[in-house]
TORMI-794361 format. One record per residue (C-alpha): residue in one letter; residue number from 1; x, y, z. Coordinates in steps of 0.02 Angstrom, whole numbers, m for minus. Last residue first. Layout:
{a NUM {X Y Z}}
...
//
This chain:
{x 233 {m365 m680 1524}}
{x 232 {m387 m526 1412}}
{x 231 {m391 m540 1231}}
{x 230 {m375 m370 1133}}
{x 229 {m420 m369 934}}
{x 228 {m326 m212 858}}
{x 227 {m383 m102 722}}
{x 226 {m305 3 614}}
{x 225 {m409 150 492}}
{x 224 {m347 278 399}}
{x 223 {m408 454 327}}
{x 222 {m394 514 171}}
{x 221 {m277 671 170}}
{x 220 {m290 864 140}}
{x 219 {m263 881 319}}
{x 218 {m230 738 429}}
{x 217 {m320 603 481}}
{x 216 {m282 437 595}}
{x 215 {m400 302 665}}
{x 214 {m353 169 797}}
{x 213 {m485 51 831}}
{x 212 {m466 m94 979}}
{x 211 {m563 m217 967}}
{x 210 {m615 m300 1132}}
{x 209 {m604 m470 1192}}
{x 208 {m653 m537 1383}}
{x 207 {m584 m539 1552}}
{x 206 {m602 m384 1634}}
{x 205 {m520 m217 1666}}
{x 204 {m364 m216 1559}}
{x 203 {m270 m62 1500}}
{x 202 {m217 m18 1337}}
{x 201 {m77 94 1315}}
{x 200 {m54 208 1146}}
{x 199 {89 299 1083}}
{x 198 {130 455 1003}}
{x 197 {249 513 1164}}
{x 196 {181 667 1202}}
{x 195 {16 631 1096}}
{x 194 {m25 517 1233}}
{x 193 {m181 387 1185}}
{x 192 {m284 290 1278}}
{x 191 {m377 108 1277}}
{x 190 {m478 24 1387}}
{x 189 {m508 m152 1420}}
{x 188 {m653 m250 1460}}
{x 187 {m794 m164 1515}}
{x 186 {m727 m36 1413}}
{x 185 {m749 m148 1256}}
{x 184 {m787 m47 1086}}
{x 183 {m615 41 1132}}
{x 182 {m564 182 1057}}
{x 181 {m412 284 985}}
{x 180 {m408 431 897}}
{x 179 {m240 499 800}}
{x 178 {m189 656 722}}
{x 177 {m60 662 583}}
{x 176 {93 754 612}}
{x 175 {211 621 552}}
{x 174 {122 615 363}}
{x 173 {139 476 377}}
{x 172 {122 391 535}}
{x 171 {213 336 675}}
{x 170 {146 229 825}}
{x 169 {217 166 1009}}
{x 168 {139 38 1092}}
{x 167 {94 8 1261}}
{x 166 {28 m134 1335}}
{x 165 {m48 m122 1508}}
{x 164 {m125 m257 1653}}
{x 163 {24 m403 1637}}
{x 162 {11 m501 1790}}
{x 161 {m79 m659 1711}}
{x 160 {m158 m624 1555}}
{x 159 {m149 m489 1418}}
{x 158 {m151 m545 1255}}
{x 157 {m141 m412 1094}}
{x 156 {m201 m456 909}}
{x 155 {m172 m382 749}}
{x 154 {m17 m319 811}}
{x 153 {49 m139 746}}
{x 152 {215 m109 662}}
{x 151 {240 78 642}}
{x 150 {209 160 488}}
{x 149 {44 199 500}}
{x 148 {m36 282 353}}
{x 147 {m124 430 304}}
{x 146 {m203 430 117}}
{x 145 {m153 546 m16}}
{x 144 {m295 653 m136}}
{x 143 {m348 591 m300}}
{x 142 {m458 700 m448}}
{x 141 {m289 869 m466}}
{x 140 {m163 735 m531}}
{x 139 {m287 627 m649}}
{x 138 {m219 704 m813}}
{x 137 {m293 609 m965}}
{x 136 {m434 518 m898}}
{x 135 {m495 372 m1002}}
{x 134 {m666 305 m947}}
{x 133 {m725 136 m933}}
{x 132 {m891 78 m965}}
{x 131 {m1035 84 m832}}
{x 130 {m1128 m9 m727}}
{x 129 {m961 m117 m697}}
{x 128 {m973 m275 m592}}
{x 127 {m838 m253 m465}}
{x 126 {m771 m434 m386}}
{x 125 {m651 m434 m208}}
{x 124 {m575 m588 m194}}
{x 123 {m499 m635 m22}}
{x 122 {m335 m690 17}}
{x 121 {m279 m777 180}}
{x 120 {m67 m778 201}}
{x 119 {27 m934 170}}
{x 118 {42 m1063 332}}
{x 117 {m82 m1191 280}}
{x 116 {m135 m1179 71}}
{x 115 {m278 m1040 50}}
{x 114 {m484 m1063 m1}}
{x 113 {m521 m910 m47}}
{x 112 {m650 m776 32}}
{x 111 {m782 m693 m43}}
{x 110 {m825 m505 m101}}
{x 109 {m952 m390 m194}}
{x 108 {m943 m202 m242}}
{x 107 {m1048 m120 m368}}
{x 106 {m983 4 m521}}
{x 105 {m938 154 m587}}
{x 104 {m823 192 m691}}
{x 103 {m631 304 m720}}
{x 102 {m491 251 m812}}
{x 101 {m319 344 m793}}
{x 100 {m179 434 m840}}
{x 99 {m67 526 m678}}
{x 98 {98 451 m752}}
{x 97 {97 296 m638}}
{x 96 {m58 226 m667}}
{x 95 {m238 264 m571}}
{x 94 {m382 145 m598}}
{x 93 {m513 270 m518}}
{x 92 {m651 178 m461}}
{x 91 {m847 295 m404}}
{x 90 {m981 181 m288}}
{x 89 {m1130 81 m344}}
{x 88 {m1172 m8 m159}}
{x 87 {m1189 m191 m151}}
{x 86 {m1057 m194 m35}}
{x 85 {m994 m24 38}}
{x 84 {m955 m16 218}}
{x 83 {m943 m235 220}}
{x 82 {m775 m190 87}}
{x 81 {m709 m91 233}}
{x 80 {m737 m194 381}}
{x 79 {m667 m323 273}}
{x 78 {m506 m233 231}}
{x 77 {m499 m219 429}}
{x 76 {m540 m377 500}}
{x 75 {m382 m452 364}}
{x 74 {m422 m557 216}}
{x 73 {m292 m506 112}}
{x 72 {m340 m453 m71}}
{x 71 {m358 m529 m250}}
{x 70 {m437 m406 m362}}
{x 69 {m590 m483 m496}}
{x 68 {m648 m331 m616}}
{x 67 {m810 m384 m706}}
{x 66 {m816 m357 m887}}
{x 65 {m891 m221 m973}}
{x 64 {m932 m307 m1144}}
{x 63 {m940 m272 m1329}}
{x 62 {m1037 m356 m1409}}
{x 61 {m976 m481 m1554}}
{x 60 {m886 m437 m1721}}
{x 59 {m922 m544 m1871}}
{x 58 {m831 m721 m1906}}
{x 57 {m814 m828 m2055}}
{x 56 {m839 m1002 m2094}}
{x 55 {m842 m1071 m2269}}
{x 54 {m939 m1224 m2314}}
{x 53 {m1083 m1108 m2386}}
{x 52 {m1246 m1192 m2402}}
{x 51 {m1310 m1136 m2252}}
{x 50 {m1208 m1002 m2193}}
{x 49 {m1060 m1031 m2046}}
{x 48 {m1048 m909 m1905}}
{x 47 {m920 m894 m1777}}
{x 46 {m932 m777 m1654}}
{x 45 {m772 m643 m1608}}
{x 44 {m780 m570 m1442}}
{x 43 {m761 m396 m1433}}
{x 42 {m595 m343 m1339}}
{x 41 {m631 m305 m1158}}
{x 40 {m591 m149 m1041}}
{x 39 {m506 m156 m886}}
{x 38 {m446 m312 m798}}
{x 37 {m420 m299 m603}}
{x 36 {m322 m171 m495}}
{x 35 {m183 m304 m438}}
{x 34 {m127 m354 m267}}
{x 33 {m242 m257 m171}}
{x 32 {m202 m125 m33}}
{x 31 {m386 m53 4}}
{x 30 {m485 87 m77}}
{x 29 {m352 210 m101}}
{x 28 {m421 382 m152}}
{x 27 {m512 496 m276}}
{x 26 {m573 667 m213}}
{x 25 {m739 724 m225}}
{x 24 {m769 761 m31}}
{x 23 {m880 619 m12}}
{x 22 {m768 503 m74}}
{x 21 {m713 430 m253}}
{x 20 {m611 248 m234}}
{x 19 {m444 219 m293}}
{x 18 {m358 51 m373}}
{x 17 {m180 76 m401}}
{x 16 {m59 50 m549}}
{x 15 {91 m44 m540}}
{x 14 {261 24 m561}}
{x 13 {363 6 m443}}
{x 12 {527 96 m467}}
{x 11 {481 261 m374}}
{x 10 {410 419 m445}}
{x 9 {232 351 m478}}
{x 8 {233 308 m315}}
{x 7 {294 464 m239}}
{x 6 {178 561 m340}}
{x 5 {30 450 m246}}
{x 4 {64 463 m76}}
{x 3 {m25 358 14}}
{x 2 {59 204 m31}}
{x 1 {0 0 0}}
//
């Protein structure tokens, strides 16, 4: 995943990104996939063979808008995400590297795969097209940057025995982005953060789970989401 697109298209990778339209008009990242789908189709080509006429020939079929199938890790919160706004018609940007692009409109479906033991769940994410692909020449001033962490964050947190606080410290880019952090648990553990020291510490109560959510927004940015699944014992 990037949030900042120039620096992307700047950099050596050069994959193109899938980008959702938000309330505020802007264009940006949807969820890190591992591909941004298949864009466009070439008409099919049907066979036809006249009666009485032993050659074959072909005329040009309809053209389609094909579905867009992106693999994507099944993690609590790409799902969270893609549960926001399935079965909804939403706004995709397929943004490449030099600021060109293909804009459409479409609905949002998802499943998960089957994966081998030990390799990392992936989902597939499907968007049926309402509508056919648009080329955008200069895409610069349609997407805004996202907010990331770039700290390591666990998925999942265990307190037991003597242990009543974790703390863990977070960094984001941009570095001055604000964070909120919440508990949907306090009956089970609380959560709280020090901008001091830009780190959280959750605090146990109870036994139990909680999730933990950790959102951070900055100016002109998208705002991003972490969440953290607490088990106390």
């Amino acid at each position: 995943m990037f949030n900042s697109i120039e620096d992307r298209a700047l950099s050596e990778h050069r994959g193109s990104a899938l980008l959702m339209k938000k309330s505020n008009g802007k264009y940006s990242i949807l969820l890190p996939v591992t591909g941004t789908g298949e864009n466009g189709a070439t008409p099919a080509q049907l066979d036809k063979t006249a009666i009485g006429n032993r050659q074959s020939t072909s005329t040009e079929g309809r053209q389609e808008n094909p579905q867009k199938t992106l693999p994507f890790f099944l993690h609590r919160d790409n799902i969270a995400v893609l549960e926001k706004i399935k079965g909804e018609t939403h706004e995709f940007l397929r943004l490449l590297p030099d600021f060109t692009g293909f804009k459409y409109s479409g609905k949002v479906s998802y499943k998960a795969n089957n994966t081998d033991v030990g390799s990392l769940e992936q989902g597939e994410m499907t968007i049926t097209p309402e509508t056919s692909d648009e080329f955008v020449e200069n895409c610069y001033d349609l997407v805004e940057d996202t907010v990331v962490f770039t700290s390591s964050i666990d998925d999942v947190v265990v307190l037991s025995g003597d242990e009543t606080t974790k703390t863990i410290s977070l960094s984001t880019n941009p570095s001055n982005a604000t964070i909120t952090a919440t508990s949907d648990s306090t009956g089970v553990a609380t959560v709280a953060y020090t901008a001091s020291t830009n780190s959280i510490t959750i605090t146990k109560v109870a036994s139990g789970s909680a999730v933990i959510k950790l959102v951070a927004s900055a100016s002109n940015h998208a705002s991003f989401t972490r969440t953290i699944l607490v088990v106390v014992k």
